[in-house]
Backbone as a ProteinNet text record, in pm:
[ID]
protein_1_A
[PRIMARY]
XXXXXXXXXXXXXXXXXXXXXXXXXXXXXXXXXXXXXXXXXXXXXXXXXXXXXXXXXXXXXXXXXXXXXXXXXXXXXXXXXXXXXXXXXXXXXXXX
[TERTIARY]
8511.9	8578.5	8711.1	8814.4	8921.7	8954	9022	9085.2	9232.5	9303.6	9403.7	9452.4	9595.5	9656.2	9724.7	9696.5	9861.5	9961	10039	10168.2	10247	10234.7	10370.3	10480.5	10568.5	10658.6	10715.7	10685.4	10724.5	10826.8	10862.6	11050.7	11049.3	10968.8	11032	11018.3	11174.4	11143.5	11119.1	11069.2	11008.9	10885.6	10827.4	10688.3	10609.8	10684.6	10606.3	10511.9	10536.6	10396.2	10307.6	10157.7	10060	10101.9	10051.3	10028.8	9868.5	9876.4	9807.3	9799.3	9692.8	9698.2	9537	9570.3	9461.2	9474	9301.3	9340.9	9176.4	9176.5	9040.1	8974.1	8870.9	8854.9	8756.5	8696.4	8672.9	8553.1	8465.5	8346.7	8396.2	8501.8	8543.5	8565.3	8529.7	8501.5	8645	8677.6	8828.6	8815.7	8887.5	8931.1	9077.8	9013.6	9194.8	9139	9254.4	9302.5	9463.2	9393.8	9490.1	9539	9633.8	9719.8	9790.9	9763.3	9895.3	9997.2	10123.9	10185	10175.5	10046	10027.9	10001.6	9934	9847.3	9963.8	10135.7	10190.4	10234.7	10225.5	10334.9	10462.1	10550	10728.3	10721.9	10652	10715.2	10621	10564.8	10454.6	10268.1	10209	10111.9	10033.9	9928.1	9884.3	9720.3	9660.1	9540	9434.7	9358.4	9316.7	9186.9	9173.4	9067.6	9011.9	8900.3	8863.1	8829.7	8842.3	8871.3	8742.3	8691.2	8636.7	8708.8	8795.6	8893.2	9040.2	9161.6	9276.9	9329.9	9239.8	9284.9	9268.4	9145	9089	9211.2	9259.7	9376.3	9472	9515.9	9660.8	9579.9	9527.7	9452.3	9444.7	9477.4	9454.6	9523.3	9531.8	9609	9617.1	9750.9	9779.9	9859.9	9872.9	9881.5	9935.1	10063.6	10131.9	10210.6	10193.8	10313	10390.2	10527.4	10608	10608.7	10603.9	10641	10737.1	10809.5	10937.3	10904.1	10828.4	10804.8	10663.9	10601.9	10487.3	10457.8	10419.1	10407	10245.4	10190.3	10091.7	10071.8	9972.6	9969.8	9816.7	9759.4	9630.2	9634.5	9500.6	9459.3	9437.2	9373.6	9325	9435.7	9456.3	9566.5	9519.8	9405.5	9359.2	9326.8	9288.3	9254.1	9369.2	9458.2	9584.1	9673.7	9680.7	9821.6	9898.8	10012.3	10062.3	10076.9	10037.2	10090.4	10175.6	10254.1	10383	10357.1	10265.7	10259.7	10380.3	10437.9	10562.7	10567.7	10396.5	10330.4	10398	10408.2	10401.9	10522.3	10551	10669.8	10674.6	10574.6	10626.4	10633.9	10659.7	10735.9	10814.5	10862	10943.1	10881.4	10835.4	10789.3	10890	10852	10937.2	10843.2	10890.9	10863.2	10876.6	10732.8	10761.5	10827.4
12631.4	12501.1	12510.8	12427.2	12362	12272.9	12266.6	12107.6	12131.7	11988.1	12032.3	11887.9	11906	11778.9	11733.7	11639.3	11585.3	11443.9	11447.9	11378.9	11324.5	11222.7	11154.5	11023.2	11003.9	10943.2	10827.6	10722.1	10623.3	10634.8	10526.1	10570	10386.2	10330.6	10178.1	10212.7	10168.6	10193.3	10050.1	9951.8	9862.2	9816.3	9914.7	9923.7	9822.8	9701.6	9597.3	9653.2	9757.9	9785.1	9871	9879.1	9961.9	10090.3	10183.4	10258.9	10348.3	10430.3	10440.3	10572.7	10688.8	10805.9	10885.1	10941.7	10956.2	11105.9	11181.4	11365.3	11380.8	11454.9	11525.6	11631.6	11607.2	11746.8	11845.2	11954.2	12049.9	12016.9	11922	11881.6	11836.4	11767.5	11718.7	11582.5	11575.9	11379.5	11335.3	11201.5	11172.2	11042.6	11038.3	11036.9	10881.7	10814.9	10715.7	10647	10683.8	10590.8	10441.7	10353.2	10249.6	10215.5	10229.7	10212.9	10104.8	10026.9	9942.7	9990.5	9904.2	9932.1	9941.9	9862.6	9877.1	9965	10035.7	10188.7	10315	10232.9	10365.5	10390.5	10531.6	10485.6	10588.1	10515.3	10539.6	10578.8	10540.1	10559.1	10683.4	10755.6	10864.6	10821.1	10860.4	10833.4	10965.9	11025.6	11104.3	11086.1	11199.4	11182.8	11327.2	11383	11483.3	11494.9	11605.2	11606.9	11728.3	11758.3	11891.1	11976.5	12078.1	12108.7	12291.2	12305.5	12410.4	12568.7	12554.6	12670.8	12603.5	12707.1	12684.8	12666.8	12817.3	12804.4	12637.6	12652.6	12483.7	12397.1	12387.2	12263	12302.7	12376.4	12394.7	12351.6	12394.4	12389.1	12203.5	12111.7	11960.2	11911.5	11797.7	11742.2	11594.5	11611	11507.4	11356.3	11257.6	11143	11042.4	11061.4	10920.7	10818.8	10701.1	10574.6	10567.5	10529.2	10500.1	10567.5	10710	10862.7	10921	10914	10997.7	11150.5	11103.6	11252.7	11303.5	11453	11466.8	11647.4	11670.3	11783	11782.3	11931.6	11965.4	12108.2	12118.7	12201.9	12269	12366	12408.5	12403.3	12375.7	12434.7	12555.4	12638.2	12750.1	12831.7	12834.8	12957.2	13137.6	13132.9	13256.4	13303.2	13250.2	13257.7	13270.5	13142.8	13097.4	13118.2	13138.7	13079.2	12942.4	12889.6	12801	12770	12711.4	12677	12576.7	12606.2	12489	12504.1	12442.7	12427.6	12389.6	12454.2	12414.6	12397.1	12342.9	12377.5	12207	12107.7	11999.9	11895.6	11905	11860.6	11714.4	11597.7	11482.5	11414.6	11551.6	11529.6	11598.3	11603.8	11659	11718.7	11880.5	11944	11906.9	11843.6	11802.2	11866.5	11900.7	11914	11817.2	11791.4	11714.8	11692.2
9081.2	9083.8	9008.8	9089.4	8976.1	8949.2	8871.1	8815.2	8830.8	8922	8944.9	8911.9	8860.8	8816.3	8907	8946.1	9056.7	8992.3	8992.9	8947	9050.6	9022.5	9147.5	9097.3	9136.5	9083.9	9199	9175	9337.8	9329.4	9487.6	9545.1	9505.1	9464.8	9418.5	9258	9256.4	9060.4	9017	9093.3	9033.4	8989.1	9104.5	9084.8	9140.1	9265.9	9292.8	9405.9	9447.5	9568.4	9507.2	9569.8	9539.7	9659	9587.1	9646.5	9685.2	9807	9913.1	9896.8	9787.5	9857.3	9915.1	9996	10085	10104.4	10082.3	10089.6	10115.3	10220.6	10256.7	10167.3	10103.1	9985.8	10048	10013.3	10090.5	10127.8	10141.9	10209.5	10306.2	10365.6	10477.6	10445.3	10339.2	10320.5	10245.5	10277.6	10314	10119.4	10070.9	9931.2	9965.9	9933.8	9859.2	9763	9719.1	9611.5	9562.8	9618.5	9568.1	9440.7	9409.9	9272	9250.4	9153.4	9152	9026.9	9048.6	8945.4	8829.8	8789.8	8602.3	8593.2	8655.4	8627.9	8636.5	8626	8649.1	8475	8432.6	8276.8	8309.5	8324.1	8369.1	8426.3	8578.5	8702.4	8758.6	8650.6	8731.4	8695.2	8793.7	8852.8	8809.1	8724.8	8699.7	8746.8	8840.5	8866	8838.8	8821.6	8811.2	8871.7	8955.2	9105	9092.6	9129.1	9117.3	9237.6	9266.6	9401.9	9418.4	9519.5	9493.6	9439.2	9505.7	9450.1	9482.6	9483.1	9416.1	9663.7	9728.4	9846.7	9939.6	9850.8	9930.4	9917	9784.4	9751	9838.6	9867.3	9932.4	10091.3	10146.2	10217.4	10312	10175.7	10200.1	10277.7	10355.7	10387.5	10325.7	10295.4	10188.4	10285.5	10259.3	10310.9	10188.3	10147.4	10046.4	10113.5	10075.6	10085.5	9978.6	10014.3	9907.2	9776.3	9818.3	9708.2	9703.8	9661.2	9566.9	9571.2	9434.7	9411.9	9396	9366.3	9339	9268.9	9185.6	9109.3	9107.9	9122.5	9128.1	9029.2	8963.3	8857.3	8856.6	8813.9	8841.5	8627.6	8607.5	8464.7	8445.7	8517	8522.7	8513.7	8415	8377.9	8421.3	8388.1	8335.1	8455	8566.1	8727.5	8799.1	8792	8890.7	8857.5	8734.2	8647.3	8692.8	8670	8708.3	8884.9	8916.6	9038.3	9100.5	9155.6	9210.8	9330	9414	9539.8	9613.8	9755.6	9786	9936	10007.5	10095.6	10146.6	10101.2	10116.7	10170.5	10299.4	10382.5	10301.7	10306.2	10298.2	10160.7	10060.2	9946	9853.5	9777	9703.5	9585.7	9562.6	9465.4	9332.1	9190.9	9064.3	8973.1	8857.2	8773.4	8609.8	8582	8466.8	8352
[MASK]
++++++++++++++++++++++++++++++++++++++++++++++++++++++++++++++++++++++++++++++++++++++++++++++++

C-alpha cells in the first residue's frame, strides 16, 4: 500500500463554488469528494488516499471541476522516493 498526498489549488480565488473530485481506485470502485470552500486553507485543498501501490495511482483516472492546480507526492520515500506525477492532461503539475 501507499499513501499518497494530493494537493490542489482552485481557479476561483474566491472560493464561492464547491468543488467536484472524482477518481476510480484500484478495486474499480469510483470515489468523490465534494468540497466546499471552508474546507480550503489558502486556496489549496489537501487530501490523502491510499492506493495499492505507486503503478495503480498513476494508473487513475482523475476527473476535477474548477482546478487550477494539483501536486501529487508519494510518502514512501524509501520505495518511490518523491514523485511528481506529470501523467495528468487536465491539470497543471505545482509544487508546494
Amino acid at each position: 500500500m501507499i499513501n499518497v498526498a494530493l494537493a490542489m489549488r482552485t481557479k476561483n480565488t474566491k472560493f464561492e463554488q464547491a468543488e467536484n473530485i472524482v477518481f476510480m481506485d484500484t478495486n474499480n470502485i469510483i470515489h468523490t469528494y465534494r468540497i466546499n470552500h471552508k474546507e480550503y486553507d489558502k486556496g489549496w485543498l489537501l487530501l490523502d488516499i491510499l492506493f495499492d501501490n505507486l503503478e495503480a495511482f498513476k494508473k487513475i483516472e482523475w476527473s476535477f471541476e474548477n482546478v487550477a492546480s494539483v501536486y501529487f507526492e508519494s510518502y514512501d520515500n524509501e520505495l518511490f522516493g518523491l514523485e511528481r506525477l506529470q501523467s495528468f492532461d487536465v491539470v497543471e503539475i505545482v509544487e508546494l
